[in-house]
C-alpha positions as CSV (number, residue, x, y, z in Angstrom):
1,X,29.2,-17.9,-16.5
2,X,27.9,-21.3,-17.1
3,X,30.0,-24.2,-16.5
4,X,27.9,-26.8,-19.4
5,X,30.1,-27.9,-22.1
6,X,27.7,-25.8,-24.3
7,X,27.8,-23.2,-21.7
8,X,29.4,-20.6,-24.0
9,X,26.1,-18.8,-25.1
10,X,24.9,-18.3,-21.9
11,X,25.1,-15.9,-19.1
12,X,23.3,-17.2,-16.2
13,X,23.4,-20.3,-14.2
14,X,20.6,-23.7,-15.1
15,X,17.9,-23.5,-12.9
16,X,18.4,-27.2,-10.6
17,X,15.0,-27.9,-11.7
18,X,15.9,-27.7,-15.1
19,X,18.8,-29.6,-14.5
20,X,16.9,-32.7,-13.1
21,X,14.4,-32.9,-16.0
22,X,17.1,-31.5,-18.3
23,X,19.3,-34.7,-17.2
24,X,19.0,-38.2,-19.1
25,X,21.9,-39.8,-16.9
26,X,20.0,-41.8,-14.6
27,X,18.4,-43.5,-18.0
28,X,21.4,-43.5,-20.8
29,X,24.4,-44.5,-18.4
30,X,23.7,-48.0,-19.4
31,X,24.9,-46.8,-23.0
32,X,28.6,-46.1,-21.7
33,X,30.5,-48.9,-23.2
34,X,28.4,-48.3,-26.9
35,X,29.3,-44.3,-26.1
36,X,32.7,-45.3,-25.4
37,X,33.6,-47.5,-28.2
38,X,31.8,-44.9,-30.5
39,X,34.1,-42.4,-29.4
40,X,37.2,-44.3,-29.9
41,X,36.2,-45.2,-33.7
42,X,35.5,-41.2,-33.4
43,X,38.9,-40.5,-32.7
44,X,40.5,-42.7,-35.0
45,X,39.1,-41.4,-37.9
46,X,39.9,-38.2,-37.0
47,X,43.6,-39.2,-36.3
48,X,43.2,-40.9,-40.1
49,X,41.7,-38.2,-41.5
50,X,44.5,-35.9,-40.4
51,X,42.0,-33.7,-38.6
52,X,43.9,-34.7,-35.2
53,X,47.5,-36.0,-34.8
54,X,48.0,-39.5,-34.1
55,X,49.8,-38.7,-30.9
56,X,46.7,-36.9,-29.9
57,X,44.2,-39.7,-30.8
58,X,46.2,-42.4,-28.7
59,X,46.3,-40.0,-25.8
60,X,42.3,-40.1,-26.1
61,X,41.5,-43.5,-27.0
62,X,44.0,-44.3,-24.0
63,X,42.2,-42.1,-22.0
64,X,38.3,-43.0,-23.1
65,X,39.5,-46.8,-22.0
66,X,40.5,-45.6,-18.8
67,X,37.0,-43.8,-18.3
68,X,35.8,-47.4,-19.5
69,X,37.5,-49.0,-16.7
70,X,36.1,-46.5,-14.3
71,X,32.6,-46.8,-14.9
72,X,32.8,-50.7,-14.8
73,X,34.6,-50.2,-11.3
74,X,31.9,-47.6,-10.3
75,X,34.2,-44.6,-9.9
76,X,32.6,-42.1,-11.6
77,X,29.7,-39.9,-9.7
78,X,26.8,-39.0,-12.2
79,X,25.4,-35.9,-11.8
80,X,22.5,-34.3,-13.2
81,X,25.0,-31.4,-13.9
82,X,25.9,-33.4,-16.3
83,X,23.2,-34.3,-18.2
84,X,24.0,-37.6,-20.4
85,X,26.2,-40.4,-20.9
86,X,27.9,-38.1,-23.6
87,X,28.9,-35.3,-21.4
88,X,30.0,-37.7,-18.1
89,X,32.0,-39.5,-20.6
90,X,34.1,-36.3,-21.6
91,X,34.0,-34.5,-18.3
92,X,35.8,-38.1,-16.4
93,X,38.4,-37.6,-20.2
94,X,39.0,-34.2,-19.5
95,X,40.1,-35.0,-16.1
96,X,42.6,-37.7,-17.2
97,X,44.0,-36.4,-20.6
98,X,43.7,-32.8,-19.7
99,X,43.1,-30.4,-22.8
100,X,43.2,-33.0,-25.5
101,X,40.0,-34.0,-23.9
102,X,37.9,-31.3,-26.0
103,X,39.1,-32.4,-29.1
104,X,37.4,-35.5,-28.7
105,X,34.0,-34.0,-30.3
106,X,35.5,-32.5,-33.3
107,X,33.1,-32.8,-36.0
108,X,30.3,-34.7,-33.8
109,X,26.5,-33.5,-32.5
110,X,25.4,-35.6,-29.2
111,X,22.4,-35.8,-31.9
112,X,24.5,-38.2,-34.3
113,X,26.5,-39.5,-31.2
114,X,23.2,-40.7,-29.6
115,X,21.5,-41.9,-32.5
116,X,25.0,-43.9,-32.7
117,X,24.8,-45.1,-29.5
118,X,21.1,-46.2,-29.8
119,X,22.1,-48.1,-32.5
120,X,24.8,-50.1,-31.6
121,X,23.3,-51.1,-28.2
122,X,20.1,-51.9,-30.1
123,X,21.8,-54.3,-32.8
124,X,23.3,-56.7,-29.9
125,X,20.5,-56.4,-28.2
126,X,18.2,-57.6,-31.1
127,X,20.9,-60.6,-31.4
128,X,20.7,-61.7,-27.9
129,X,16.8,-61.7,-28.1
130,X,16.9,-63.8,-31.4
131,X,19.6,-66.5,-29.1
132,X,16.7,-66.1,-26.4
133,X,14.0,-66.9,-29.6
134,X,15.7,-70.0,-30.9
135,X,16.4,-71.3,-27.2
136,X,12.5,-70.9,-26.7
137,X,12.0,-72.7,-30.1
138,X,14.2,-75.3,-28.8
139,X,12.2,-76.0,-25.8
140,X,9.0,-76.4,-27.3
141,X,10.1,-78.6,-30.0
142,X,11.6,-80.9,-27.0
143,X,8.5,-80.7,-24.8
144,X,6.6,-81.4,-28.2
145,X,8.5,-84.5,-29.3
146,X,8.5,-85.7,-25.9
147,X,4.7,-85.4,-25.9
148,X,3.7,-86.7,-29.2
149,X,1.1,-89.1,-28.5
150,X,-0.9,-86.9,-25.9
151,X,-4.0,-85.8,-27.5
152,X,-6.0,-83.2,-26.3
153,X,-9.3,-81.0,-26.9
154,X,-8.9,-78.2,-29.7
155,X,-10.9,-74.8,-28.7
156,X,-12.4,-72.3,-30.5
157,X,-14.2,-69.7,-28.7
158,X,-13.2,-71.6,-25.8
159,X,-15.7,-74.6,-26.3
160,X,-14.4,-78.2,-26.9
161,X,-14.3,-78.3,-31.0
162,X,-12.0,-81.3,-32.2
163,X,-9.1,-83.5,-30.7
164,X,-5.6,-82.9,-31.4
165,X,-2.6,-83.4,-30.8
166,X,-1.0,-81.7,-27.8
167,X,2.4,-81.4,-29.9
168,X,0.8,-80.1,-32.9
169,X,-0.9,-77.5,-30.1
170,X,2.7,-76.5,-29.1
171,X,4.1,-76.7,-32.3
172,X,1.6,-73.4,-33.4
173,X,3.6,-71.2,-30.9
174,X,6.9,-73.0,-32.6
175,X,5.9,-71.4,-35.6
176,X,4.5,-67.9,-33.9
177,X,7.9,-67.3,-32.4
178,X,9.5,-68.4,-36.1
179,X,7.5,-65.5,-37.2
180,X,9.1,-63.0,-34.2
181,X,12.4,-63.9,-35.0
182,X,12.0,-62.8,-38.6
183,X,10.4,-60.1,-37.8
184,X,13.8,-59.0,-35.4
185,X,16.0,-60.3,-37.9
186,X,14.4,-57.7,-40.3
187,X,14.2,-55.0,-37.7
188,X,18.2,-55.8,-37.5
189,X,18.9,-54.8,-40.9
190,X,17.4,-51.1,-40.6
191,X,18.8,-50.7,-37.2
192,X,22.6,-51.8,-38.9
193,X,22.5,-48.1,-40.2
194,X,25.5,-45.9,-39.1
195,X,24.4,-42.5,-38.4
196,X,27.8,-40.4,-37.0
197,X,29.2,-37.9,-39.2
198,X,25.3,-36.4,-39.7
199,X,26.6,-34.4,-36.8
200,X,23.7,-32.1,-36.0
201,X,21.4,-32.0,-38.5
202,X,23.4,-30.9,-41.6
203,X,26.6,-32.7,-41.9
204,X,29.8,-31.0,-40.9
205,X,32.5,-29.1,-42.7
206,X,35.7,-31.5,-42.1
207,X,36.5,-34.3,-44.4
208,X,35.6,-37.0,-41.9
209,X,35.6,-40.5,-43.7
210,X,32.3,-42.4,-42.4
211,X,33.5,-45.3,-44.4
212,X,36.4,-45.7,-42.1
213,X,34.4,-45.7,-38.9
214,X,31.6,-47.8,-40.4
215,X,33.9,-50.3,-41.0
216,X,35.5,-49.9,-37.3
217,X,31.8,-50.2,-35.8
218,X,30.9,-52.9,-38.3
219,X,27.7,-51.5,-39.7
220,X,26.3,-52.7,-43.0
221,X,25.3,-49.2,-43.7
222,X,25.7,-45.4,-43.7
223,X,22.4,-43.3,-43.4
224,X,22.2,-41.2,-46.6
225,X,20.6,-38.1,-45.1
226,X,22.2,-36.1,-42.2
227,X,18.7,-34.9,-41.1
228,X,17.1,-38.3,-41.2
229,X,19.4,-39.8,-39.2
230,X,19.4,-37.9,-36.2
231,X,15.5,-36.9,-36.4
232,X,14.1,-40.2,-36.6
233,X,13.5,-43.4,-34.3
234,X,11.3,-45.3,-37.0
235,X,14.1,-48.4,-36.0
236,X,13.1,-47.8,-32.3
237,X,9.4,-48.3,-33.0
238,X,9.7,-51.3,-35.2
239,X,11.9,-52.9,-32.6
240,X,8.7,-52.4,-29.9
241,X,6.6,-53.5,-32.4
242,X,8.0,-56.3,-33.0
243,X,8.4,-57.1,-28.9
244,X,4.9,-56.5,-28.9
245,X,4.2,-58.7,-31.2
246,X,6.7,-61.4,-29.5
247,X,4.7,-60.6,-26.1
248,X,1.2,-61.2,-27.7
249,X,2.5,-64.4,-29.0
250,X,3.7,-65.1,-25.0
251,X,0.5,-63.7,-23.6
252,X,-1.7,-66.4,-25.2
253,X,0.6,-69.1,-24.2
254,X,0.5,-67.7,-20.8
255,X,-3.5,-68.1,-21.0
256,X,-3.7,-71.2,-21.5
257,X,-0.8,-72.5,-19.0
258,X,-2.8,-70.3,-16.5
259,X,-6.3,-72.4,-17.4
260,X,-4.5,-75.9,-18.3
261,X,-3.4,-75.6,-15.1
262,X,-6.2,-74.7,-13.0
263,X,-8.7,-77.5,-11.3
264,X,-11.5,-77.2,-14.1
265,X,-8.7,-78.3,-16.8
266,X,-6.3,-79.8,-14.8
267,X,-4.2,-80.7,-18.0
268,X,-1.0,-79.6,-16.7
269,X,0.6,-79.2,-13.6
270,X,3.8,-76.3,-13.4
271,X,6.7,-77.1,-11.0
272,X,6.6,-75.3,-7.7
273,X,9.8,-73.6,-8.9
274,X,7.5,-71.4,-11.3
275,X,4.6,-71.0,-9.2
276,X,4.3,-69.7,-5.6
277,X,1.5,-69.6,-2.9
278,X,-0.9,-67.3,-1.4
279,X,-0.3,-65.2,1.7
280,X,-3.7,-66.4,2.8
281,X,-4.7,-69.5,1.6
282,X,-2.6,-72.4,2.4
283,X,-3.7,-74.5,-0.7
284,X,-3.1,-72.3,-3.0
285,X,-0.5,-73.2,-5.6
286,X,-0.8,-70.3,-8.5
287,X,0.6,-69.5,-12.2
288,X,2.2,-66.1,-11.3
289,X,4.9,-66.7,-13.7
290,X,2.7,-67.3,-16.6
291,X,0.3,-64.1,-15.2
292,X,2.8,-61.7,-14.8
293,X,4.3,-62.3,-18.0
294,X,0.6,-61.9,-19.5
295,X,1.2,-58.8,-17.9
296,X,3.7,-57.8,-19.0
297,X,2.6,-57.5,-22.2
298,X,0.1,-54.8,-21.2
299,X,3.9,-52.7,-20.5
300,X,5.2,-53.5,-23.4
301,X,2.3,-52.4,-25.5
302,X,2.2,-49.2,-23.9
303,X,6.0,-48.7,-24.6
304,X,4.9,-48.7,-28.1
305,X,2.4,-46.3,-27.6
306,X,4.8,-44.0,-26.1
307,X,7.2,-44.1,-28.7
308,X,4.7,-43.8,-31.3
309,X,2.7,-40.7,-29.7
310,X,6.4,-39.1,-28.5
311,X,7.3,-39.0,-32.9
312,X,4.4,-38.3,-34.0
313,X,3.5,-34.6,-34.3
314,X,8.0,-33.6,-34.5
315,X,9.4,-31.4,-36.7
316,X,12.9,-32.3,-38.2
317,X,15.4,-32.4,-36.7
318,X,16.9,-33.7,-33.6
319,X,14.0,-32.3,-30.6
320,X,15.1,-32.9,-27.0
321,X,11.3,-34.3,-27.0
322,X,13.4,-37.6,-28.1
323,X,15.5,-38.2,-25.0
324,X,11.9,-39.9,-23.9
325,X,12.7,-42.9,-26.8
326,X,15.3,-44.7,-24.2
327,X,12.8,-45.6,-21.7
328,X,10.4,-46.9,-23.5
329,X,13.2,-49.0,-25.6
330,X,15.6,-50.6,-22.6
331,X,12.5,-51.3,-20.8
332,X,11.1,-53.3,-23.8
333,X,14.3,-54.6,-24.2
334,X,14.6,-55.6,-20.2
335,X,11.5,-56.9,-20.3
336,X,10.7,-59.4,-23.4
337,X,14.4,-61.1,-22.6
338,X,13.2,-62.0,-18.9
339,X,9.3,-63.5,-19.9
340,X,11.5,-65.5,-23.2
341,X,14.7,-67.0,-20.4
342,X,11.5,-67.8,-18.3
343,X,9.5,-69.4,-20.3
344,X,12.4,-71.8,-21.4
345,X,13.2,-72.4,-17.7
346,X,9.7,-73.4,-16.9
347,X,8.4,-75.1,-20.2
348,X,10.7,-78.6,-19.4
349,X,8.9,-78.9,-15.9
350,X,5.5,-78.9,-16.9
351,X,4.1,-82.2,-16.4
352,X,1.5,-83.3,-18.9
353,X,-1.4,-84.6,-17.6
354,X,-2.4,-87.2,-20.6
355,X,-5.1,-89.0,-19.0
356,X,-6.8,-86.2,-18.2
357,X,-6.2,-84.7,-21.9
358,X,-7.4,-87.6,-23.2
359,X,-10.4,-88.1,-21.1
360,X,-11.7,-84.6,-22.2
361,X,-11.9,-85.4,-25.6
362,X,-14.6,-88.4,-25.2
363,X,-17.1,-85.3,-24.5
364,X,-18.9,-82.3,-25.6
365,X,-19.6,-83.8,-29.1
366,X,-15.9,-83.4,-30.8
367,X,-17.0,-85.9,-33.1
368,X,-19.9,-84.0,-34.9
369,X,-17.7,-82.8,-37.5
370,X,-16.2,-86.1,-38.6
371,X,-20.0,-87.6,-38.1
372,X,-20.8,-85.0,-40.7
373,X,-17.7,-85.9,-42.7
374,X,-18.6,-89.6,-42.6
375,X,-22.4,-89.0,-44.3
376,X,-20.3,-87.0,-47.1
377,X,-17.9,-89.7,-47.7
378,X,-21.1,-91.9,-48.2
379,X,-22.6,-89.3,-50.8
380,X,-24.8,-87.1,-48.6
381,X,-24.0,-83.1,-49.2
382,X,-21.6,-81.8,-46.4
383,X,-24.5,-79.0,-45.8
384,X,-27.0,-82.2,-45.4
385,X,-24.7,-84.2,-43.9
386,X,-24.2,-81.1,-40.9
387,X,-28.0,-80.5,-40.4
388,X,-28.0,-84.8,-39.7
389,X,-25.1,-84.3,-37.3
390,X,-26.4,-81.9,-35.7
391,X,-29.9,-83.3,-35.0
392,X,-28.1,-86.4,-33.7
393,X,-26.4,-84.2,-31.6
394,X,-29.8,-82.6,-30.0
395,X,-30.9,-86.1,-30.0
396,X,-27.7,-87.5,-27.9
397,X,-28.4,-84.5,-25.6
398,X,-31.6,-85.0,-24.9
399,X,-30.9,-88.5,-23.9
400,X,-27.7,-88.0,-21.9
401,X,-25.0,-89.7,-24.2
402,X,-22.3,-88.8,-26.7
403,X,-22.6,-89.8,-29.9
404,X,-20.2,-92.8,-30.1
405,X,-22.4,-94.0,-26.8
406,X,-25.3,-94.0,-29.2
407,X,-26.4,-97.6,-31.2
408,X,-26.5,-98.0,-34.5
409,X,-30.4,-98.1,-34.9
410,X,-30.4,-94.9,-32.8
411,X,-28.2,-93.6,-35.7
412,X,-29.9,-95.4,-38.4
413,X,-33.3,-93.1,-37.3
414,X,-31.6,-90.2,-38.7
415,X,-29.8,-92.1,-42.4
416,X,-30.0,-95.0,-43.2
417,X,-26.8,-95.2,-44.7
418,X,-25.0,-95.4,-41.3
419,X,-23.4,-98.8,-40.6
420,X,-21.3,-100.4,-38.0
421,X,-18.0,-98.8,-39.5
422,X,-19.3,-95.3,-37.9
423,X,-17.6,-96.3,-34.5
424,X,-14.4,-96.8,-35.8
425,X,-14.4,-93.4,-37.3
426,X,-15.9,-91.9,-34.3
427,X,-12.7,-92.9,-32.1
428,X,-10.0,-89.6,-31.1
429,X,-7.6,-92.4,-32.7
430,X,-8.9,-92.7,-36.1
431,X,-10.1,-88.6,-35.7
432,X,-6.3,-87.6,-35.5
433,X,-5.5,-90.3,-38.2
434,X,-7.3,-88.9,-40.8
435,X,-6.4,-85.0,-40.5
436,X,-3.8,-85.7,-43.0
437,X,-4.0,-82.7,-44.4
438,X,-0.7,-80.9,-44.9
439,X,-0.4,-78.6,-41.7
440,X,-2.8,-80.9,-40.6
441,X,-2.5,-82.7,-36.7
442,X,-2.4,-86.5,-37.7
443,X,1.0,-88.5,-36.0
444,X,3.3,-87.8,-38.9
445,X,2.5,-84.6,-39.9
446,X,3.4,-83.4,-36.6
447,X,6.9,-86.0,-36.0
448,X,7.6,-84.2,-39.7
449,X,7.1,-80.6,-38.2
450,X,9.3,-81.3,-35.3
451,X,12.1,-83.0,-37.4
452,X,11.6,-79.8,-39.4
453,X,12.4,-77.6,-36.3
454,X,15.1,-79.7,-34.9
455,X,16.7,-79.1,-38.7
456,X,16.2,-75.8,-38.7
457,X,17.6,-74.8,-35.0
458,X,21.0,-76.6,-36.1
């Protein structure tokens, strides 16, 4: 006869094979204190609900802290025998409270207890990624305000478009990672669901009082269907969708650290506590940090694939197809908390490299546009006014200079309403100046959007 917990329907033995990929323990024993703490709440409703004696509940819950203690001390031998958290958790009970031990999962399914589990674990978790969020906000918003005269090239498609300021640059992952934390801070709310009493998939016969452990677990919520809670991980998904989100968001900043950084840009230069060197090449000094974090996102990413393709085709219920969702999610988990702590450790020792930044935006024409914008303040058609810019442009090529190097009869062969007052609004100074627009990069836009932050991460 079989020795599982659920062992009374059977007549032979599991096969050891089956036990191994049976067995979730080497995954969901980091869910103990969560399975733990479920269970006591368990137990104490029961007690209040009369469906245990109270003498039998404080024997349990004195016994589940001891199992608690245990685990922390690392006295308890998982086995695969075993299966999951669930079952190690009342096997190491049994063995201090005796008997009383199987009472503990009196109106309970491990379907409801995991889903439980899931949750709670998931809920601090989300909290101590939004901590990690705002400490990440934080940083930039320094770096930023410490920076916010440096003026660098803007890119698109990764050619030299318009000067900006490098805070105002920073500033757009400021308000990318504003974005993440709303989007956990919403994920938060449908993960604050309590989901025990569904038991397995249809509710269960005692009058157990889910108020009462809602209340002791402090969730918002209890899930109004008993098969919906246990059958879906649609929380679980939104959670990696929003890390990979979070990830993209670090993935572009990684980018351009890793080409600010290199020779060609040489804009920045990363402390050699956040780089490290080549086994070959003495000279080497690389961005690993920022590249494995880029990385990383490619993992993360594929954790959402997983969970996505592992519920997609399921019928309800609970399917043992979802023991795969914890992998996936503590991995996600694991891994967006180390690339945001790191990026707030290394961000403060960057060192900005202003006169280069500054000496890149006197080429590759980043005054056309405000050329063009000039000849429409002086009543030429912005569609006439581009094709003139962009002749002078040609015209500057073909004689080796940038525009502002150009004289003003040069100019004066393409419009004749071109005068002297051209260079001033050809400087990066006066560019930045005017781009008053709201959202804009001129000085006090940007000092106003880092106030702004500052305010807001009070």
């Amino acid at each position: 006869m079989s020795e599982k917990l659920w062992g009374g329907r059977f007549s032979e033995k599991t096969d050891k094979l089956v036990e191994k990929i049976n067995a979730s323990i080497h995954v969901d024993k980091r869910l103990y204190s969560k399975d733990i703490k479920g269970s006591i709440a368990h137990v104490k409703m029961l007690a209040h609900e009369s469906i245990i004696t109270e003498d039998e509940a404080a024997t349990i819950v004195k016994g589940l802290l001891k199992v608690h203690a245990q685990i922390e001390n690392g006295e308890i031998e998982y086995s695969d025998e075993l299966e999951d958290i669930h079952m190690h958790v009342e096997d190491a009970l049994g063995k201090i409270t005796g008997e009383v031990a199987k009472k503990l999962h009196t109106a309970r399914s491990r379907n409801d207890q995991i889903a439980l589990d899931v949750r709670m674990y998931l809920k601090d978790e989300i909290n101590n990624i939004i901590d990690l969020i705002i400490g990440l906000q934080k940083t930039i918003a320094q770096k930023a305000h410490d920076n916010i005269d440096v003026v660098m090239p803007g890119y698109t498609h990764l050619q030299r478009a318009q000067p900006l300021l490098f805070s105002h640059h920073l500033m757009a992952y400021y308000e990318m990672l504003k974005r993440d934390k709303q989007r956990f801070e919403d994920c938060f709310k449908r993960t604050d669901v309590m989901p025990l009493g569904a038991a397995a998939l249809a509710g269960t016969t005692y009058s157990v009082n889910r108020e009462f452990v809602k209340e002791l677990l402090d969730f918002s919520r209890i899930s109004e269907n008993s098969i919906d809670a246990v059958s879906d991980r649609d929380f679980v998904v939104e959670f990696i969708s929003s890390a990979s989100i979070a990830m993209l968001h670090l993935s572009r900043f990684s980018e351009e650290l890793i080409l600010w950084s290199s020779s060609e840009f040489g804009f920045i230069t990363i402390s050699d506590a956040f780089t490290t060197g080549s086994s070959i090449m003495p000279q080497k000094k690389n961005p690993d940090v920022a590249e494995l974090v880029r990385g990383k996102t490619g993992r993360v990413v594929g954790n959402l694939m997983a969970i996505i393709t592992l519920l997609k085709s399921l019928p309800l219920a609970y399917n043992k197809d979802m023991q795969e969702d914890k992998e996936p999610l503590f991995d996600t988990v694991d891994t967006l908390k180390i690339c945001l702590d790191v990026y707030s450790r290394m961000i403060p020792n960057i060192k900005i490299n202003k006169e280069k930044m500054l000496e890149s935006c006197s080429k590759g024409f980043m005054n056309a546009t405000d050329l063009a914008d000039y000849l429409t303040v002086k009543g030429v058609p912005f569609r006439e006014s581009h094709s003139l810019s962009g002749k002078l442009v040609v015209y500057a090529l073909e004689n080796k200079k940038e525009l502002q190097d150009l004289s003003l009869k040069e100019f004066k062969k393409f419009s004749y309403l071109i005068e002297d007052d051209l260079f001033e609004y050809l400087t990066i100074e006066s560019m930045i100046k005017r781009r008053k627009s709201y959202g804009g990069t001129c000085y006090d836009n940007v000092k106003n959007a880092i106030t702004n932050a500052f305010d807001e991460l009070k």
